[in-house]
C-alpha positions, 0 to 999 in steps of 0.5 A: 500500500503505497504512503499517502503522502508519497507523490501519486500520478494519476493520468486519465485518457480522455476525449468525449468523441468514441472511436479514436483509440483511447483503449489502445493508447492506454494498452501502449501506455501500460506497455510502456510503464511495465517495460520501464518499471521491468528496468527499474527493478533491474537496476535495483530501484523500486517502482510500484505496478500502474493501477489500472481502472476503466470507465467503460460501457463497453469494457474494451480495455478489460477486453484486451488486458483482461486481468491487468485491470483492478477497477472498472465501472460502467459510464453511469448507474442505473435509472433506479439507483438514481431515483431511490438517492439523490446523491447516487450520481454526485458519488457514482465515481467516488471508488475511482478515486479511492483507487487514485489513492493506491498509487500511479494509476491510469483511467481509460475514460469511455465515450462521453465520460470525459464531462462527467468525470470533471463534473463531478469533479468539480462538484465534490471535494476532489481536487482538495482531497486530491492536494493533500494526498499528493495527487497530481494529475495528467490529461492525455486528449486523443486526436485523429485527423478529424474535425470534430476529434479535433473539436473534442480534445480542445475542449477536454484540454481546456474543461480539465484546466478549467477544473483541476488549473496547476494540479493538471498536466494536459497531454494531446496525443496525435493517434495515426490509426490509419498510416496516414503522416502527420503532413498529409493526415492534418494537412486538410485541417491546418486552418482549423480553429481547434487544432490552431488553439491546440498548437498555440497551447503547445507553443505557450508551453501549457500544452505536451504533445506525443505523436503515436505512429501507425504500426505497419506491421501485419502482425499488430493488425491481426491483434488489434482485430482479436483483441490483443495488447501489445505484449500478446502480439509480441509473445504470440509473433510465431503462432500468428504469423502461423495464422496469417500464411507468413513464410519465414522471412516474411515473419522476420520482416514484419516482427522487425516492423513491429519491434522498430514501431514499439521502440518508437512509441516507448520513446515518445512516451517516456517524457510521460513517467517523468513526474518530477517537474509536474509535481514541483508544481502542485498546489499546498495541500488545502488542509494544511492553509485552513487548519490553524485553528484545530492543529490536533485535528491533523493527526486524525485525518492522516490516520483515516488517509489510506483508501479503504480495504474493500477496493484494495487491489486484487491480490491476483491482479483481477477486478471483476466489473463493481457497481457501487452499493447505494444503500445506507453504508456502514459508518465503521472505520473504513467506510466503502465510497465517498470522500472522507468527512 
């Protein structure tokens, strides 16, 4: 269980448009950080595992990284849930951020969950109680070459600035799904508004960009069309290659192709796990400026930190789908959701 205070990363991947890559830029992310800790731990230096969480209608990140996801909950109740408490909605999300609290996580974030999220944010205590256990967040905003994604990312970017300001690092990510380069693939929107405002963020310095290039390897193509991770393709290279007809130089070329893009894209993502500069920054934790009057009240609240045992993570690394309970919760010492009084 990872220290409170100890600085946590909790980046979410997000855009309300569907259908631009969100789950598969997080599988590239979960690679990336479980290829970077592998080497840590080589070198002798302690990394803890990412936390991975969905919110998802459709589940399809559970679909490809199957037990590598501890949390993952639909886009929103169920219309009794609602009407039996008016509070349903406000606390739907609030076992997601007892997760935030175990440690670095990840949060794939659906079709349309993007407003949601960060409106309920913005309605309940997170961002305090977010500053006080060293959490500091990181927004990745997918984009295709497409208007409307285009649209879409720019006003994810500026809703979660909006929301959380310097406790926010926004990240775009330009996802080539169709082997298009980013000369031609943009080209046609390079007076677009929103992709105009994206560049003047980034050219200001408030804005990261990463660049995730079209993988022309036959072999990712057959795993995205089954629903593998990238770590299956890699592992599975001669069984698929066997599936596809390829011969045996075939194989070596397209597993070649592979190995050169996976290269590519851990290096365009490793400025994402620095976390140094981005935290130097966050704001004082909020208790700390308004807690003069009451000074023994702190250790109290320091005890009550760690997140619940009940969403603890799975000790085999599997979480199945969880609905929060909505009825009167037990009012013993570690409390099942909701942010602590």
């Amino acid at each position: 269980m990872t220290d409170p205070h100890t600085p946590k990363t909790c980046t979410l991947i997000g855009s309300n448009k569907g259908g631009i890559g969100k789950s598969f830029i997080a599988t590239l992310y979960i690679s990336a950080h479980g290829a970077l800790r592998q080497n840590r731990l080589k070198a002798g230096d302690q990394m803890d595992p990412l936390v991975v969480i969905e919110i998802d209608n459709e589940a399809k990140l559970h679909a490809t990284m199957k037990e590598r996801v501890n949390f993952s909950l639909r886009a929103a109740p169920d219309l009794s849930a609602i009407s039996r408490d008016r509070r349903a909605m406000e606390r739907y999300f609030n076992p997601v951020f007892q997760w935030w609290c175990v440690g670095d996580s990840l949060t794939d974030l659906g079709a349309n969950v993007t407003t949601p999220i960060f409106d309920w944010m913005r309605t309940t205590a997170v961002p305090e109680l977010a500053a006080e256990r060293n959490i500091h967040f990181r927004f990745l905003a997918v984009a295709i070459p497409d208007a409307q994604s285009l649209k879409s990312a720019r006003q994810a970017v500026e809703m979660v600035v909006d929301t959380l300001g310097s406790q926010v690092t926004p990240v775009l990510v330009f996802n080539d799904m169709w082997g298009i380069d980013y000369t031609s693939g943009f080209a046609p929107y390079q007076d677009n508004p929103d992709l105009l405002e994206l560049e003047n963020y980034r050219r200001e310095g408030r804005l990261m960009r990463v660049d995730v290039p079209f993988c022309d390897s036959q072999l990712m193509e057959y795993g995205r069309a089954h629903n593998l991770s990238v770590l299956d393709v890699w592992q599975r290279e001669a069984q698929i290659a066997r599936e596809l007809g390829l011969d045996d130089l075939s194989q070596r070329t397209e597993k070649r192709r592979l190995m050169e893009w996976l290269v590519e894209v851990q290096k365009d993502f490793a400025p994402l796990f620095d976390r140094t500069a981005p935290l130097a920054d966050a704001p004082a934790p909020v208790q700390r400026e308004q807690a003069a009057p009451a000074a023994q009240a702190q250790p109290q609240t320091q005890v009550q930190a760690p997140p619940p045992a009940h969403i603890t993570p799975a000790r085999d690394g599997l979480r199945p789908r969880v609905e929060p309970r909505f009825t009167q919760p037990d009012r013993g010492p570690e409390p099942r959701g909701g942010l602590a009084a």
